[in-house]
Structure formats: C-alpha cells, structure tokens
NUTOR-995515 format. One record per residue (C-alpha): residue number from 1; x negated, y negated, z. Coordinates in pm, 1 decimal, decimal comma. Example, Ala and Ser with C-alpha at 12.3 -4.5 7.8 and 13.67 -1.06 7.14 Angstrom:
2
{pt 1; {-1230,0; 450,0; 780,0}}
{pt 2; {-1367,0; 106,0; 714,0}}
% end
This chain:
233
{pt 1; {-4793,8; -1909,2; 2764,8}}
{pt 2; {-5018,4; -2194,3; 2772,4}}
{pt 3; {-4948,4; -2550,6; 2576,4}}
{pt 4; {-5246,7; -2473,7; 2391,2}}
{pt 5; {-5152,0; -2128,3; 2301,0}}
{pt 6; {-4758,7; -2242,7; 2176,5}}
{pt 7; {-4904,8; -2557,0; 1972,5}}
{pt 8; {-5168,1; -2284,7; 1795,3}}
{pt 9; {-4891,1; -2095,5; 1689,1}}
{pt 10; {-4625,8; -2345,8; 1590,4}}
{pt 11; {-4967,8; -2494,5; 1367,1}}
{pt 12; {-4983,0; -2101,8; 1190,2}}
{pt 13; {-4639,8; -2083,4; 1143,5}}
{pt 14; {-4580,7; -2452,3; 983,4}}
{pt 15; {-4885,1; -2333,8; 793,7}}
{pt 16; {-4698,0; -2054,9; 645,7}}
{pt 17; {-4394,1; -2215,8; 553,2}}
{pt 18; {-4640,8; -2471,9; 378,1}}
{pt 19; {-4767,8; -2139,2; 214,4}}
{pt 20; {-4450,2; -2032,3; 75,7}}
{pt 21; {-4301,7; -2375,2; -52,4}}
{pt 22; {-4626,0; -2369,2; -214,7}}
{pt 23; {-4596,5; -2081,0; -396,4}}
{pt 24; {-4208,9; -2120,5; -472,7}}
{pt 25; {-4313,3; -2404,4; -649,1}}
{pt 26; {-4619,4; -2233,1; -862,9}}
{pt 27; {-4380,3; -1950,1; -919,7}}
{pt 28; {-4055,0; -2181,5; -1033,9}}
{pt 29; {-4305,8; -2393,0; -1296,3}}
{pt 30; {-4470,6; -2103,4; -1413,5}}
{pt 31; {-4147,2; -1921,7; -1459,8}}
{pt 32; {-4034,8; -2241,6; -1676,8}}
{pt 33; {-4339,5; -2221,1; -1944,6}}
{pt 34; {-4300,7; -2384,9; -2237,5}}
{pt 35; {-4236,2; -2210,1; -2523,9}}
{pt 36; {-4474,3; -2204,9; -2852,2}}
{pt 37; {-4635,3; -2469,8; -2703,8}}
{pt 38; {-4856,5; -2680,2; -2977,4}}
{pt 39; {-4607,0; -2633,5; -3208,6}}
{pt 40; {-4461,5; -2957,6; -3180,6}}
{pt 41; {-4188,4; -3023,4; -3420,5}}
{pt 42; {-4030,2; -2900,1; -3748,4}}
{pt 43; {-4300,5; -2915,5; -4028,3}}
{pt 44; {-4109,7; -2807,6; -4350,9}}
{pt 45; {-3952,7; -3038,4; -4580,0}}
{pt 46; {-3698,3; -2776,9; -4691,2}}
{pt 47; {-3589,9; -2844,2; -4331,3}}
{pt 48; {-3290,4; -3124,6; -4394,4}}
{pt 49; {-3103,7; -3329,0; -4125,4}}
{pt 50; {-2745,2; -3390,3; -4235,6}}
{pt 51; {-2434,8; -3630,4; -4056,2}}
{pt 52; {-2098,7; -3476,1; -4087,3}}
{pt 53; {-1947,1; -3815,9; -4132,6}}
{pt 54; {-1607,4; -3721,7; -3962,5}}
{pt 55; {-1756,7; -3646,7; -3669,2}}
{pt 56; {-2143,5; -3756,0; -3625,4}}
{pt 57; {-2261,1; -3402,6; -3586,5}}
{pt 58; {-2619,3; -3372,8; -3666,2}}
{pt 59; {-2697,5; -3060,8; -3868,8}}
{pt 60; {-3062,8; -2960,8; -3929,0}}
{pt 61; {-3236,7; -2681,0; -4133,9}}
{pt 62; {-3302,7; -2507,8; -4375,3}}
{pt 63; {-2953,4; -2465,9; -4644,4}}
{pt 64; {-3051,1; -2110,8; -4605,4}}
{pt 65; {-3112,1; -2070,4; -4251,2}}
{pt 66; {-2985,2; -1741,7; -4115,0}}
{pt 67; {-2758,2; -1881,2; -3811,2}}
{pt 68; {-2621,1; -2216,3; -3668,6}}
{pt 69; {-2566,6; -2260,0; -3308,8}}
{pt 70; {-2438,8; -2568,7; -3187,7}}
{pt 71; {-2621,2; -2783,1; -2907,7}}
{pt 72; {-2383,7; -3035,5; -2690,9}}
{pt 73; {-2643,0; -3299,0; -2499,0}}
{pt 74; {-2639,7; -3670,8; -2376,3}}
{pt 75; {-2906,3; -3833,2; -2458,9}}
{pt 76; {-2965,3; -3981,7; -2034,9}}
{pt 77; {-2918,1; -3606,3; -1952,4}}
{pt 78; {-3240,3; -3471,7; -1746,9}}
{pt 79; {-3147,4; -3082,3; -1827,0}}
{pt 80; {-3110,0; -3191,3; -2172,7}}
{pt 81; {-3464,9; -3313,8; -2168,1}}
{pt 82; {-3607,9; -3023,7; -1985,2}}
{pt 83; {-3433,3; -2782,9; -2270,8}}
{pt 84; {-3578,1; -2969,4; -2536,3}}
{pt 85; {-3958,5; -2965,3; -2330,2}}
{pt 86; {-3896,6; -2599,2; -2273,3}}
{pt 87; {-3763,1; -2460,8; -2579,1}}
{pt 88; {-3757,1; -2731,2; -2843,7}}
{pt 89; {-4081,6; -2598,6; -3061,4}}
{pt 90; {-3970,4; -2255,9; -3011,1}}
{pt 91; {-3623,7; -2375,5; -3231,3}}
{pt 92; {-3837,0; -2590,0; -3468,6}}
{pt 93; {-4069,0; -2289,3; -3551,8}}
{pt 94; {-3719,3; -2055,1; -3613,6}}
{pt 95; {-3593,4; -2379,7; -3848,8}}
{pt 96; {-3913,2; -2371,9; -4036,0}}
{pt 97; {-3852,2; -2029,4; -4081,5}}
{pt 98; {-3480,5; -2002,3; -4190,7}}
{pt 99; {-3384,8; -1816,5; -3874,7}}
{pt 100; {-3206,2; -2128,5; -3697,3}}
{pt 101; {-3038,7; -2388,1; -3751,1}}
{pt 102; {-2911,0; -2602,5; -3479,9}}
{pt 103; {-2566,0; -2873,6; -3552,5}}
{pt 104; {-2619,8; -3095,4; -3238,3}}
{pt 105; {-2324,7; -3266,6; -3081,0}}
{pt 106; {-2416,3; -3591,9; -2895,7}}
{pt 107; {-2224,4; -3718,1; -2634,8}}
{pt 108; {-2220,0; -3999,2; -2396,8}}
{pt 109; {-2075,9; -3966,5; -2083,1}}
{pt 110; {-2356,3; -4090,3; -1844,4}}
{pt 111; {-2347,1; -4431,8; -2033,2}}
{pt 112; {-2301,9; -4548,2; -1663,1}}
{pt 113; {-2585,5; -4407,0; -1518,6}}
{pt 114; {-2798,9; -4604,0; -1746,9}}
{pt 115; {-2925,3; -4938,1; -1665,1}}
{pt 116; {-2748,7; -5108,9; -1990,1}}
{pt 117; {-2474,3; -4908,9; -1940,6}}
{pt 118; {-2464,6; -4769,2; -2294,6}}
{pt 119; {-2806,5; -4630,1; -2332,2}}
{pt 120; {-2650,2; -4272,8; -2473,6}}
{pt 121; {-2377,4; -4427,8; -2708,7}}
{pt 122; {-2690,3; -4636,6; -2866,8}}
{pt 123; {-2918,2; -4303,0; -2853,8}}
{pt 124; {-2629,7; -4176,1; -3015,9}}
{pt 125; {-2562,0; -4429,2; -3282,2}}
{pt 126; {-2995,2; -4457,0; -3316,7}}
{pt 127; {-2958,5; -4069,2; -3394,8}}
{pt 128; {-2720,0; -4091,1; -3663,3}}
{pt 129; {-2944,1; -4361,2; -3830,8}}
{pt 130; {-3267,8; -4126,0; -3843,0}}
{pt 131; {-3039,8; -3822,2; -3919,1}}
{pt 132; {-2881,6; -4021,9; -4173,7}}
{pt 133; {-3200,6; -4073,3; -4370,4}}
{pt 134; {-3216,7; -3685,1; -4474,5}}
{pt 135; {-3551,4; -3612,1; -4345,2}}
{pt 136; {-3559,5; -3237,7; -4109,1}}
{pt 137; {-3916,5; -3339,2; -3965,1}}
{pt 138; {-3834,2; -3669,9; -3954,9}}
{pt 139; {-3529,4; -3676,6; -3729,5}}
{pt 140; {-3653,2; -3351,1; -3548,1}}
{pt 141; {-3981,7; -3560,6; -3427,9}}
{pt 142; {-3738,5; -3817,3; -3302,2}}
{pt 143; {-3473,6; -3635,1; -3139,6}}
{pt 144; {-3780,4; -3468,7; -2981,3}}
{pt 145; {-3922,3; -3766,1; -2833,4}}
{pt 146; {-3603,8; -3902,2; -2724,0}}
{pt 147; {-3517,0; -3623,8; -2516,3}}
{pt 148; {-3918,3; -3591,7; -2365,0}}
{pt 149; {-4160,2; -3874,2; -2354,4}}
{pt 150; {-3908,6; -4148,3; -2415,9}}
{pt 151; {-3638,1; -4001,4; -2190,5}}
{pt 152; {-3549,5; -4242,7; -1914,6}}
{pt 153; {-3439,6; -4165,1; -1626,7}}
{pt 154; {-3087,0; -4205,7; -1464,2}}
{pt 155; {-3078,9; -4511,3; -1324,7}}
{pt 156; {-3384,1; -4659,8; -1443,9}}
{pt 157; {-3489,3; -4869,7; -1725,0}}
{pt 158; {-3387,8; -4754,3; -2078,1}}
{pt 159; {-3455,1; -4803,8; -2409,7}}
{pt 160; {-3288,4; -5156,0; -2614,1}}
{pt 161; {-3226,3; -5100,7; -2952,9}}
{pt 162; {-3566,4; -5262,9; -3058,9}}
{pt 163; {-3745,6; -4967,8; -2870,6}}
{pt 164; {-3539,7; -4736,0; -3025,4}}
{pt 165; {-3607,1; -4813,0; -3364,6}}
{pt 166; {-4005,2; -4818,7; -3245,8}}
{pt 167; {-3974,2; -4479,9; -3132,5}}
{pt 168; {-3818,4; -4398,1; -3498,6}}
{pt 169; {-4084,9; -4615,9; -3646,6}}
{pt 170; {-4348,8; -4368,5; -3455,7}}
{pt 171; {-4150,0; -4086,7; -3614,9}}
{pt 172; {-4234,8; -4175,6; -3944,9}}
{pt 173; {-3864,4; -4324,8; -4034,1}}
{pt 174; {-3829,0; -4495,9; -4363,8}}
{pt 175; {-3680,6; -4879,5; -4296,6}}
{pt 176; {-3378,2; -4835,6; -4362,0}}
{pt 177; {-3340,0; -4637,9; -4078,0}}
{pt 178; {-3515,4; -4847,3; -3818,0}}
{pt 179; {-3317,2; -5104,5; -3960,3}}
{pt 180; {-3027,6; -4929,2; -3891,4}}
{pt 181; {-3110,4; -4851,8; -3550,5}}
{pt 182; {-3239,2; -5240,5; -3471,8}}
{pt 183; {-2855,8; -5407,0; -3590,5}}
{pt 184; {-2660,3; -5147,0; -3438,9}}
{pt 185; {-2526,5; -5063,1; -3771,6}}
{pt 186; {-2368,2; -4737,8; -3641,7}}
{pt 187; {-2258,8; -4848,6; -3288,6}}
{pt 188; {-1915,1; -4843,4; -3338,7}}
{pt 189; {-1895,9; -4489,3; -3499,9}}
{pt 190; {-2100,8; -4338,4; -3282,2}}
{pt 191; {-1885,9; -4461,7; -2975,3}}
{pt 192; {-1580,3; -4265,0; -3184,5}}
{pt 193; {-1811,5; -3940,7; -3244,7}}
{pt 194; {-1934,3; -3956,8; -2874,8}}
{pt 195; {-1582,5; -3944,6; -2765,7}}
{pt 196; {-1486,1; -3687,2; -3042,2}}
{pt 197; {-1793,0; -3447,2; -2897,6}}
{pt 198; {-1709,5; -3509,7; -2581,5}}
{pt 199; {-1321,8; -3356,9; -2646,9}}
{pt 200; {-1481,3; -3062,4; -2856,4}}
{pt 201; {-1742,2; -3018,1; -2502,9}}
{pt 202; {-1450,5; -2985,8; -2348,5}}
{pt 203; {-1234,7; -2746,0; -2511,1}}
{pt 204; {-1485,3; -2533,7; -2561,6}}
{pt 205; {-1691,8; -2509,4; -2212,8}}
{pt 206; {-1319,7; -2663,6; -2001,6}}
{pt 207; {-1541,1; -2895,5; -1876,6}}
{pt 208; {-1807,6; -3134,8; -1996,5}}
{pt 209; {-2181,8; -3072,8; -1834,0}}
{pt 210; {-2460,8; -3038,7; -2051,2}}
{pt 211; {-2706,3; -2895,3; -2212,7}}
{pt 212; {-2451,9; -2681,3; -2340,2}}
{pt 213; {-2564,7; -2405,4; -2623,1}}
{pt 214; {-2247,1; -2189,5; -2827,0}}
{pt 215; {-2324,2; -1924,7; -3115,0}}
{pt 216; {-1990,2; -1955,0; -3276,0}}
{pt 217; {-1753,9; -1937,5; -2976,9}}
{pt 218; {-1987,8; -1797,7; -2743,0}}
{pt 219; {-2160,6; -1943,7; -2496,4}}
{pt 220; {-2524,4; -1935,5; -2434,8}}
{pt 221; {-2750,8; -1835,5; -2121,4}}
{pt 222; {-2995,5; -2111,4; -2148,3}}
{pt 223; {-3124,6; -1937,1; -1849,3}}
{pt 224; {-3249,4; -1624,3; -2015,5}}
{pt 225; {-3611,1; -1750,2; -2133,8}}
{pt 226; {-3583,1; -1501,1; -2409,6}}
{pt 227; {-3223,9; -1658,4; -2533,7}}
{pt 228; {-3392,4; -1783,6; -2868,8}}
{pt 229; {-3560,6; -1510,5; -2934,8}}
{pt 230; {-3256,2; -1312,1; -2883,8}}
{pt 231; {-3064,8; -1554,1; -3089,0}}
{pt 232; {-3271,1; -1473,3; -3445,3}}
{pt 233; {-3314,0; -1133,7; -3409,4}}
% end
C-alpha cells in the first residue's frame, strides 16, 4: 500500500471520529434542553419564601402547594447550576401553580474551592437575607441568578458581599435585605446552618455531593428529564 494511499485513509478515518464526537456532543446538549424555557422565575405573589430560623432552610411556595421536596446545593457547585439552568422554570411554573414547593438546604462545603475561600457560606448567609424578606418572586429571581449567570466558577473569581447584594438589588430586594447581605448580618448563622445541612446531606444521601433532590425520604433521579413532571402528578 502506497504512503499516499495509508495517509488518505488515516485522513477518512480521523474524519469520522471527528464525525462522531461531533454528534455526541449535539446529541448530549440536545438531550439536556431546558425546560419551559421563557418562563423565567416564579411570578405569583401568593408564592412566599420563608427561613426556618433553627436551621436556615429556605422554604418557598405557595401555603397550599400540593408537595415539598427538599433541594440540598452549594452555592460554588457547577451541577447545582446546571439543575437550576435545566429545570429551574419548570419548578417555578409548578410553585406558581400550587403543585411544588421546594425547602432548599444550602450548604457549603466547596468554600475552598472558591477564590475567597468562603464564597458559599456568604451565598449562603446572602440567601437567608433575600429569603428573609418574605418575597417568593423575589428570592426565587435571586437564587436563580446565583446559581446561572452569576455562578462562578471553581477556582475563579467570586462574588464579595457588595456584588452580592447588587445581584439582590437586580432582583428587586427591598433594602433591608441588600443591607443585610452588604454587613454580613447573617454570616455567622449561616456558617451554623451550612454545617447543620451539611450533617442532614449526610444522613440522608451517607455522603455529601450535590445537587441532591429527596421527596420525603426518597431520593430523586435528577437524571430522568421527566422527574418534575413525575413529581406533581
């Protein structure tokens, strides 16, 4: 076989692997489409965000709603962001609706993958300051944003306390809660619930990765594109 003749083929053949990585790829993001997409975030004002103060879970929607899952996430955590950007309209449509309601536990175990070093305990604490305000739409805009757009990334720059309370400010969050979020009023606690969500993570999952999604003591395939769906019906 001539040199010619081998190079020709090894050029179709790395073509075709080029091919298939290609298509993998088209396949894997169209498989991941985003669910109710131009929904954005919860619109109802019967929609209510509530801190348990014992523990700084974040419950929001409706008093009525149907069911409450619980959602465990770290605010640095890349699957936790890709949850929210796949699924996160999809849940605020079911709160507007009564169907869902979601009590989020917020942990902060990759503190040290953040440039600070305590990026998720002050996402945590900056949570429980818009939360703490009452508003469902409110604090659903900004847990939305924190988890997409303003999501950094391990390792890389994050957000001081100043953008945080911007990115509550852009949420439409009365003062007092940007205030909140700009003294690090609720630093302390939130370093106390992190910890205490971290333990719960733990005993319920025996070991502590997120996203993690329960309905009661069961726990959810966040795999299953339909899971939501399946969740309310």
């Amino acid at each position: 076989m001539s040199s010619a003749t081998t190079y020709a083929l090894g050029g179709v053949a790395l073509a075709l692997i080029v091919l298939i990585v290609i298509l993998a790829f088209r396949w894997g993001r169209d498989d991941a489409t985003i669910r109710n997409d131009g929904y954005g975030s919860v619109h109802s004002a019967d929609v209510r965000a509530v801190v348990d103060q014992n523990n700084g879970t974040i419950l929001l929607g409706r008093p009525d709603a149907a069911k409450t899952i619980d959602v465990y996430e770290d605010p640095l955590c890349p699957s936790c962001g890709a949850l929210e950007r796949l699924y996160g309209q999809e849940i605020a449509q079911q709160m507007d609706e009564g169907k869902l309601a979601v009590r989020y536990h917020l942990v902060a175990f990759l503190d040290p993958k953040s440039k600070s070093k305590d990026y998720s305990t002050r996402a945590v604490a900056a949570n429980e300051c818009v939360a703490d305000t009452g508003s469902g739409p409110v604090y659903s805009k900004f847990h939305a944003l924190l988890f997409t757009s303003k999501q950094p990334g391990e390792g890389g720059a994050d957000l001081s306390n100043d953008d945080l309370a911007n990115v509550a400010k852009e949420s439409g969050a009365s003062l007092e809660g940007v205030q909140c979020i700009s003294s690090g009023a609720k630093l302390d606690a939130a370093k106390i619930h992190a910890q205490m969500a971290r333990a719960a993570l733990t005993d319920a999952n025996g070991e502590v990765a997120t996203p993690a999604v329960f309905d009661g003591k069961n726990k959810i395939d966040v795999n299953n594109h339909e899971w939501v769906v399946d969740l309310t019906k």
